[in-house]
C-alpha positions in Angstrom: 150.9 142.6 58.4 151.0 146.5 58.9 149.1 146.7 55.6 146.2 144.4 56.8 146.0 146.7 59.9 145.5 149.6 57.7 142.7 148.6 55.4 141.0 147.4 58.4 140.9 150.9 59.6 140.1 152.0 55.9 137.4 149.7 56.1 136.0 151.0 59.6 136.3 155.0 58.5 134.7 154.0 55.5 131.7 151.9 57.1 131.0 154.6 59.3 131.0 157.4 57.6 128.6 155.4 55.2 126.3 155.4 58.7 126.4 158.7 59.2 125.5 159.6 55.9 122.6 157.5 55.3 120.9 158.4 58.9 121.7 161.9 58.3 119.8 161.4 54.9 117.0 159.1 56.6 116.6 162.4 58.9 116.4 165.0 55.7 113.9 162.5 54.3 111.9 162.6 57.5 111.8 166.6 57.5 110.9 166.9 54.3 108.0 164.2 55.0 107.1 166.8 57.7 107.3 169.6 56.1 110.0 171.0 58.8 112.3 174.1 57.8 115.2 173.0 56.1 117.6 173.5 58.7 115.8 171.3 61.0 118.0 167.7 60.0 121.3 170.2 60.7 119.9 170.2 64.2 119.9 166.5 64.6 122.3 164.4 66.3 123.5 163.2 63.1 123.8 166.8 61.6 125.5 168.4 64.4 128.2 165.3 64.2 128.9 166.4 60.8 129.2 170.1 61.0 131.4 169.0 64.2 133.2 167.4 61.8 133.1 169.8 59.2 134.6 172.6 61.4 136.9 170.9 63.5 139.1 168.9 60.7 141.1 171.6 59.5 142.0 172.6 63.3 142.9 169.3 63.7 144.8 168.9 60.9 146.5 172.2 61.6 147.2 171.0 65.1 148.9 168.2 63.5 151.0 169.7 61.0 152.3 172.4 63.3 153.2 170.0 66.3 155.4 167.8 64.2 
């Protein structure tokens, strides 16, 4: 039963990640369309929550490691 659980959250990291990628590329797509600078899609909402991601993962991970 416990493995169920945890390729159901597999599953859901995976699915959303796969979100954030492709509206993160549908906003590159768009700036390119527009002729925009080509740090304009890093700017977006779906930009910033991957350099938030990006930056904070090793802290957290650190956090984790040196808590336990």
């Amino acid at each position: 039963m416990q493995g169920i659980a945890t390729v159901i959250k597999l599953v859901a990291v995976f699915a959303a990640a796969t979100m954030l990628g492709r509206w993160f590329l549908d906003e590159i797509k768009m700036s390119t369309i527009r002729k925009e600078p080509w740090h304009k899609p890093y700017l977006s909402l779906p930009g910033l929550i991957m350099l938030a991601v990006i930056f904070l993962l090793p802290v957290l991970i650190w956090i984790i490691k040196s808590s336990g």
